[in-house]
C-alpha atoms as one frame of an Amber mdcrd trajectory, in Angstrom:
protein
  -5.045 -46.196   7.876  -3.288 -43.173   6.480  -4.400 -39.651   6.299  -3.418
 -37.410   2.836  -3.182 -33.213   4.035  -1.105 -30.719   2.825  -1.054 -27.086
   2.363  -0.262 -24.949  -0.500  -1.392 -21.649  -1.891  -3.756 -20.479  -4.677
  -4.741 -18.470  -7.383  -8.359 -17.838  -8.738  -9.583 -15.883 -11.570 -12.557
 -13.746 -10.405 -15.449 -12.667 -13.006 -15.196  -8.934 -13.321 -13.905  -6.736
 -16.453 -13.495  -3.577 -16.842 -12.227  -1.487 -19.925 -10.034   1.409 -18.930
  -7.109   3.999 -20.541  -3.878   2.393 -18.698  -2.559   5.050 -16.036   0.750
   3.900 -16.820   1.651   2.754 -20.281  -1.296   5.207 -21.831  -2.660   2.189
 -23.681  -6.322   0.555 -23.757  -6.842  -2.228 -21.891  -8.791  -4.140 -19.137
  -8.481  -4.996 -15.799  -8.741  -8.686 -14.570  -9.418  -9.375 -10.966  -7.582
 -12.287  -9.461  -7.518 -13.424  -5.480  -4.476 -15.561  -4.187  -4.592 -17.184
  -0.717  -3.038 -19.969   1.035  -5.152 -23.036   2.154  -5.152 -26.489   3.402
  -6.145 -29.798   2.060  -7.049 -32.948   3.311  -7.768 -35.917   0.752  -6.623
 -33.049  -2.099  -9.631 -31.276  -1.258  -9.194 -27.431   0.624 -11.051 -27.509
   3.544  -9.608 -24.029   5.208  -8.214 -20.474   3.675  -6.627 -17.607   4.457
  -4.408 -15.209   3.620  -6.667 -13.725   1.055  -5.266 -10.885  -1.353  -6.591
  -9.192  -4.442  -5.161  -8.323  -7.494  -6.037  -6.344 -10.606  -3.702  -6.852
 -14.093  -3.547  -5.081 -16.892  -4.247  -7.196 -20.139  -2.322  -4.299 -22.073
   1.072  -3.854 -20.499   0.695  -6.920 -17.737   1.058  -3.772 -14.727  -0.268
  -5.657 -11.409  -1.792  -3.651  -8.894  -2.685  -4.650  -5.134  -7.216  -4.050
  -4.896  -8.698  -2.414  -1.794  -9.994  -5.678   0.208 -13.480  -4.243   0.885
 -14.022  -3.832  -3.297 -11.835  -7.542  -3.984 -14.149  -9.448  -1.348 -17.541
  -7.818  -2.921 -15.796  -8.595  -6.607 -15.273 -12.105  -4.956 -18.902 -12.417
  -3.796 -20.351 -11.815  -7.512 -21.513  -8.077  -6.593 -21.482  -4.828  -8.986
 -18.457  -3.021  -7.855 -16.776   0.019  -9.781 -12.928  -0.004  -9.260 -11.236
   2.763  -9.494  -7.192   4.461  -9.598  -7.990   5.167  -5.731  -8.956   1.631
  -4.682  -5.247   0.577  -6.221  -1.760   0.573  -5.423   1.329  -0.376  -7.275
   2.861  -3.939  -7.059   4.457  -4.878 -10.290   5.128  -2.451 -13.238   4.576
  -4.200 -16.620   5.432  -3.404 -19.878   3.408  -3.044 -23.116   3.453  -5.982
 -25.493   5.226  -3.658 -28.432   8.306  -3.672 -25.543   8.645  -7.102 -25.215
  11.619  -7.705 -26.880  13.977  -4.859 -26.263  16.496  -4.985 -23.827  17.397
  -1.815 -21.783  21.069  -0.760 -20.172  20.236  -0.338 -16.234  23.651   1.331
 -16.450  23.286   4.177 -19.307  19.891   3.091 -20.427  20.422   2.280 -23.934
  17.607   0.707 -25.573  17.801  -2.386 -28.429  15.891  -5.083 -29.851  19.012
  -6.994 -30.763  19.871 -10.336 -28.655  23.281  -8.587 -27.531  24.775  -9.962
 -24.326  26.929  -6.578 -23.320  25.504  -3.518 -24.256  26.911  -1.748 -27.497
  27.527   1.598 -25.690  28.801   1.163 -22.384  30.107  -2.487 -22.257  28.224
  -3.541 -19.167  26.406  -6.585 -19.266  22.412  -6.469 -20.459
């Protein structure tokens, strides 16, 4: 007899949106909740989880932001929950979807949308 378990993490999609002004690239967009978590399997199917985290995204510049765990478990749970700029904090800045392809200088900060390898003004490498 042989016994199949493993453990690996997750990613769900959770069922709330919410149309907001973006705090950080100014544009209109909408938040979409997802939860991550670790869990194990036995037979491929996940019998035990933990490690639970929530996390809003921007559909407008992509900007993820860590939820308050109170409002992501009652989000999680189906309930009517109102999130707002207090119940987040900063994890990933994004960038809008205009932005996409320009390249910027970390060294003088020079900007271009051209597929340069070393950047034009400085000579430091993009």
């Amino acid at each position: 007899m042989f016994f199949i378990c493993g453990m690996s993490q997750g990613k769900k999609l959770l069922d709330y949106t919410k149309t907001v002004i973006c705090g950080l690239c100014g544009g209109y967009g909408r938040y979409q909740v997802f939860m991550t978590f670790r869990y194990v399997s036995v037979f491929f199917i996940p019998i035990l989880k933990w490690d639970r985290h929530y996390y809003v995204q921007m559909s407008c510049c992509n900007t993820i932001y860590e939820l308050n765990q109170e409002k992501g478990k009652k989000v999680s749970r189906g309930e009517s929950v109102d999130i707002s700029e207090q119940d987040l904090s900063l994890v990933q800045s994004g960038h809008r979807t205009s932005d996409w392809g320009r390249k910027q200088c970390s060294h003088c900060g020079y900007e271009t949308a051209e597929d340069f390898e070393y950047c034009p003004k400085c000579g430091q490498r993009f």
